[in-house]
C-alpha positions as CSV (number, residue, x, y, z in Angstrom):
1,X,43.5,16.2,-16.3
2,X,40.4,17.2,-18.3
3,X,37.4,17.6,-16.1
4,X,33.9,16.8,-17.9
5,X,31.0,19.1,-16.0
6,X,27.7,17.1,-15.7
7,X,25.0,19.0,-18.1
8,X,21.6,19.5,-16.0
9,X,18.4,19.9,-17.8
10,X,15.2,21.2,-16.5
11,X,11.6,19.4,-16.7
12,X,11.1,20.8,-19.7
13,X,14.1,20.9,-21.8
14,X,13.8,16.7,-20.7
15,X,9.7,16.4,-22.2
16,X,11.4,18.9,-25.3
17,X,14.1,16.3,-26.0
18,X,11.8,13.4,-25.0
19,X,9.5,13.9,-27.6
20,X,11.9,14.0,-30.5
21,X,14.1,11.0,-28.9
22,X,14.3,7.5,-30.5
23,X,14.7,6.0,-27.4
24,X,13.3,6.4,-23.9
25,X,15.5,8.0,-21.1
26,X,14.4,8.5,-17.7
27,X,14.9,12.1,-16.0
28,X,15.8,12.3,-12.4
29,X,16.7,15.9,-10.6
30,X,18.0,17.4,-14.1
31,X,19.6,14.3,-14.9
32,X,18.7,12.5,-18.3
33,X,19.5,8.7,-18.4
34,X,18.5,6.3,-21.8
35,X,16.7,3.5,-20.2
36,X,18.0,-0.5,-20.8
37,X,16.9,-2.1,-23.7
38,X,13.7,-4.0,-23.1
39,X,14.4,-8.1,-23.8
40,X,11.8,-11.1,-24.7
41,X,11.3,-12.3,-21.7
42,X,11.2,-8.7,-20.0
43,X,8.5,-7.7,-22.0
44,X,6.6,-11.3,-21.9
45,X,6.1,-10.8,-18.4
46,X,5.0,-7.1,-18.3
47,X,2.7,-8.7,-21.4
48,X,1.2,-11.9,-19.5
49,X,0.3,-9.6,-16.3
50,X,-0.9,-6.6,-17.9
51,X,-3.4,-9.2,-20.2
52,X,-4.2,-10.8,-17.1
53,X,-4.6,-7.6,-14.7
54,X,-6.6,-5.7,-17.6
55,X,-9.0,-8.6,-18.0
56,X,-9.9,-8.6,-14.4
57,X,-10.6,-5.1,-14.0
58,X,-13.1,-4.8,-17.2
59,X,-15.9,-4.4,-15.1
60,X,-14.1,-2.8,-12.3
61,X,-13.1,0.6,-11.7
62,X,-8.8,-0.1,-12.4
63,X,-7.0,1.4,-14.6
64,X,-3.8,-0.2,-16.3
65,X,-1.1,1.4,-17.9
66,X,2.3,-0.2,-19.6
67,X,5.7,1.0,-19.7
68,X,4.6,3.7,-22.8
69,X,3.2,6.3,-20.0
70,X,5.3,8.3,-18.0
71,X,5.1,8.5,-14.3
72,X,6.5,12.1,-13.0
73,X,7.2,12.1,-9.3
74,X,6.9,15.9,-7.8
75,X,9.3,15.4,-4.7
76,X,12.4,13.8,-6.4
77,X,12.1,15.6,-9.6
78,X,11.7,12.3,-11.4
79,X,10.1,11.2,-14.5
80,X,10.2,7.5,-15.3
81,X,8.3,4.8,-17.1
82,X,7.4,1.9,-14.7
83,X,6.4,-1.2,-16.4
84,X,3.4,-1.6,-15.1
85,X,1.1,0.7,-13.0
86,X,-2.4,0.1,-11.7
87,X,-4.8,2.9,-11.2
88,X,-8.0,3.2,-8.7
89,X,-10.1,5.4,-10.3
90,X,-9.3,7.9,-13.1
91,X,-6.1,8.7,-14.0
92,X,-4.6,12.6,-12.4
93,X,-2.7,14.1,-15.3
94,X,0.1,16.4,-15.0
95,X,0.0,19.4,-16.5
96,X,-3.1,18.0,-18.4
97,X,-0.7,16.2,-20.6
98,X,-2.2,12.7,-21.2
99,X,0.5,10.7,-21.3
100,X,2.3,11.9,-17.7
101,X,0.2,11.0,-14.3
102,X,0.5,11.1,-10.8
103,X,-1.5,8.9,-9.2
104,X,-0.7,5.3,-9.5
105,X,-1.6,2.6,-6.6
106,X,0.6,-0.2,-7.7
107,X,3.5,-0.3,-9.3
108,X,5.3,-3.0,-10.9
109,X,8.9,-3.9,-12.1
110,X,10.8,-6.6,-14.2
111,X,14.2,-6.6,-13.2
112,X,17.6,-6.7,-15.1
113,X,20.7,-6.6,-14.6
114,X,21.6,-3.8,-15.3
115,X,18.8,-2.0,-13.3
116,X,17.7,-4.3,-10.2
117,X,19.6,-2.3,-7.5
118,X,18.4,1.1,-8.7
119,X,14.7,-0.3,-8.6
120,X,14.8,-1.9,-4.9
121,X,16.8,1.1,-3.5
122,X,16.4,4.8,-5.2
123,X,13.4,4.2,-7.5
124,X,11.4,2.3,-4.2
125,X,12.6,4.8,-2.3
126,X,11.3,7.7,-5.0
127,X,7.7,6.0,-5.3
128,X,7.2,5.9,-1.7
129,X,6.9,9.5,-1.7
130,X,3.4,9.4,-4.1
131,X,0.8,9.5,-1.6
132,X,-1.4,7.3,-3.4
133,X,1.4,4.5,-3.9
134,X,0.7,1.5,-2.1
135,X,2.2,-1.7,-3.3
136,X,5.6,-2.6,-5.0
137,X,6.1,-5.7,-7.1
138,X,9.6,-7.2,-8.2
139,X,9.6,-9.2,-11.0
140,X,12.6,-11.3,-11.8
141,X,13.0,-12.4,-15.5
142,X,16.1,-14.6,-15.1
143,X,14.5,-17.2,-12.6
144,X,11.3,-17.5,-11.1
145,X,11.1,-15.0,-8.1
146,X,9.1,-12.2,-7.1
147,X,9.2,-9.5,-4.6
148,X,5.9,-8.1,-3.2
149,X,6.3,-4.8,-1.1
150,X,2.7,-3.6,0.5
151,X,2.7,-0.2,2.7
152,X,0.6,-1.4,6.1
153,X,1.1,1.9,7.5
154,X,3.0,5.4,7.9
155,X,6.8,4.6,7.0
156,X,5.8,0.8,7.4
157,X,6.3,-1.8,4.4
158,X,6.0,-5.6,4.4
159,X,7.9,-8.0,2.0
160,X,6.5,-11.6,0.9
161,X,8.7,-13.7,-1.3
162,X,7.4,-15.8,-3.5
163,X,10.0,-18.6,-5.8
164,X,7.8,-21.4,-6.5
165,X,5.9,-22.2,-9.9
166,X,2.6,-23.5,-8.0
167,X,2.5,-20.6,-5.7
168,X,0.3,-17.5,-6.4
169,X,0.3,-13.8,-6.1
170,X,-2.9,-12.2,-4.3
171,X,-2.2,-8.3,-4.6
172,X,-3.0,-6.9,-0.9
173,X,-4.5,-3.5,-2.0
174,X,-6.9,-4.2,-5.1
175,X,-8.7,-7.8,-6.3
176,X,-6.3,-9.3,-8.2
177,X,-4.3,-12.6,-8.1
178,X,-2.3,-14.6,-10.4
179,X,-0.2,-17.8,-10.7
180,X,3.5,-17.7,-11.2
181,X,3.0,-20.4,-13.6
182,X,0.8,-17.9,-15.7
183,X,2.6,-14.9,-14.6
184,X,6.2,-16.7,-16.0
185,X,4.3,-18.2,-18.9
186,X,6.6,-18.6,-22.2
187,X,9.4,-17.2,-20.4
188,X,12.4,-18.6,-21.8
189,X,15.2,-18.5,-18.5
190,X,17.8,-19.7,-21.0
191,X,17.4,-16.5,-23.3
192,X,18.5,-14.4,-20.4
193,X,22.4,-13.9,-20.9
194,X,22.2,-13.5,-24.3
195,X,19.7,-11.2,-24.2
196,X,21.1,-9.1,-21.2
197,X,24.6,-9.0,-22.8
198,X,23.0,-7.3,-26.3
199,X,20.2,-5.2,-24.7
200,X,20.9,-3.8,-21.9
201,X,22.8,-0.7,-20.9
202,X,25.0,-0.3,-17.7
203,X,23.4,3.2,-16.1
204,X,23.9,3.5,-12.5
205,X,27.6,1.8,-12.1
């Protein structure tokens, strides 16, 4: 029986291979793993709340970042690409590299299939070791349904549920609220199989 070893890499054999790559991977203790395929109505909703979320903040002092800038988490040896992060102040950068910080506040994911376990267990359980991480939102694409985690003290975290078009999300740590109408807006539920089956890519089974 032939035994395959796992190869390891170090931070910066990953941000080596990262910059040449076609494709996004995430890197996790030495581990490199290609990220899912993004779908339509995955990147919809990262596109209706980021519009919303960056119009909000113009005059205020928020930053907002998209899944293009990598997130590098010191105590689990991570580096990931959340889909959306929110920023008090100005950005910390790691290594002065401008397109790797440290310091987001609010971090935000659209679930998939193939990913949704790994982002309410390990990758939750990875962000809550920023210091400056505060609040955790779960976006479903394949009904209407999100999760809102929000830190109200050391090792303490409270979920809200939210599943019902009318309703609305008020974010507890920064101004910011929006509709699930408008957060869900030209999200097509039907798309999701399809899209799932072609795009996305089994990584943690």
């Amino acid at each position: 029986m032939q035994i395959t070893q796992q190869r390891y890499y170090t931070p910066e054999e990953y941000l080596e291979l990262e910059e040449a790559a076609d494709y996004k991977s995430e890197y996790i203790d030495g581990r490199i793993i290609p990220m899912a395929g993004g779908t339509v109505n995955h990147n919809q909703i990262a596109l209706n709340l980021s519009a919303e979320l960056n119009f909000a903040f113009k005059k205020q002092n928020y930053r907002v970042f998209m899944g293009d800038v990598r997130l590098w988490i010191l105590q689990k040896r991570t580096y990931t690409y959340p889909d959306v992060m929110i920023l008090a102040g100005e950005p910390e950068f790691f290594n002065n590299r401008k397109d790797i910080i440290l310091n987001p506040q609010i971090i935000v994911e659209v679930l998939s299939k193939s990913t949704k376990g790994h982002d309410r267990q390990d990758k939750f359980e990875a962000y809550r070791t920023i210091s400056t991480f505060q609040e955790y939102l779960l976006i479903d694409q394949t009904r209407i349904r999100v999760e809102q985690f929000s830190k109200t003290g050391k090792k303490q975290w409270t979920l809200r549920e939210y599943d019902e078009e009318d309703e609305a999300i008020a974010l507890t740590t920064v101004p910011f609220e929006i509709s699930l109408q408008d957060l869900y807006n030209k999200v097509n539920f039907e798309l999701v199989e399809s899209e799932e089956e072609s795009a996305d890519v089994e990584r943690f089974g």
